[in-house]
N, C-alpha and C positions, 0 to 999 in steps of 0.2 A: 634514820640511823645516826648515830652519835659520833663526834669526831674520831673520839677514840675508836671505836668499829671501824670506820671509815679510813684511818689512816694502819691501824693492823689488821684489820678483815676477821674472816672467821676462823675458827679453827683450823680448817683445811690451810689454808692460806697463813697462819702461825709454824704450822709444820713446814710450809714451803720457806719462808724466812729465819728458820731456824740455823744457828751459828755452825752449824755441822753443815749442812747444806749450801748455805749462800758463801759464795767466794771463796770454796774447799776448805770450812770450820777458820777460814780467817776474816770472816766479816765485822768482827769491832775490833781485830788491829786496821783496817783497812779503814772504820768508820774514823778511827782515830789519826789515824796518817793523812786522812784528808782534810780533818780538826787543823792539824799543825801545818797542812800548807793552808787554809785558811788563813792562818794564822800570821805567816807569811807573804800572804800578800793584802792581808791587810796593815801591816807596816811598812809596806812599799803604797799603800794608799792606791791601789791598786784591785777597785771596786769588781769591776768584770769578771777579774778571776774569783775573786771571792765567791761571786754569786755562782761560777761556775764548780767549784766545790761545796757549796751549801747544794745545790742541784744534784750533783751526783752522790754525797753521801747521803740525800734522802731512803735510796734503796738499803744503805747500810741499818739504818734507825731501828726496825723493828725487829732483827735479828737482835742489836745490841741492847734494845729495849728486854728482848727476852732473855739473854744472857745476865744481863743485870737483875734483874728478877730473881734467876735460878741461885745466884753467886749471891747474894744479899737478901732475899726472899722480899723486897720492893723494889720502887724505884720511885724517883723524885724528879716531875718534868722538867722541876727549872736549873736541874743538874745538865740539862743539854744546851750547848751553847748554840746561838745563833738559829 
């Protein structure tokens, strides 16, 4: 199975992380709110936290990966930070 498969599954499992569904259709404001505390404690140098928001918006990625797709009909991986 290929990374891509592997990190958004199959079908079934694209419907289940769909921006409607995951965190009541606010899944890439939420992916993004954990972008900008990133963001924030990486300028407190403040690595832990960091890793603790790359960790949690992992769950956000593939709704926001789909959203972007539907809203610009691609997307571009190394538009994702971190």
């Amino acid at each position: 199975m290929g990374f891509l498969s592997k990190l958004f599954g199959s079908k079934e499992e694209e419907i289940y992380y769909s921006p409607d569904r995951l965190a009541g259709g606010k899944a890439t404001d939420t992916y993004f709110d954990l972008l900008n505390e990133l963001e924030e404690w990486q300028s407190k140098k403040k690595y832990s936290k960091m890793l603790e928001c790359c960790s949690k918006s992992l769950q956000y990625l593939p709704a926001f990966v789909t959203h972007a797709v539907k809203e610009s009909g691609s997307f571009i991986i190394c538009s994702i930070p971190g």
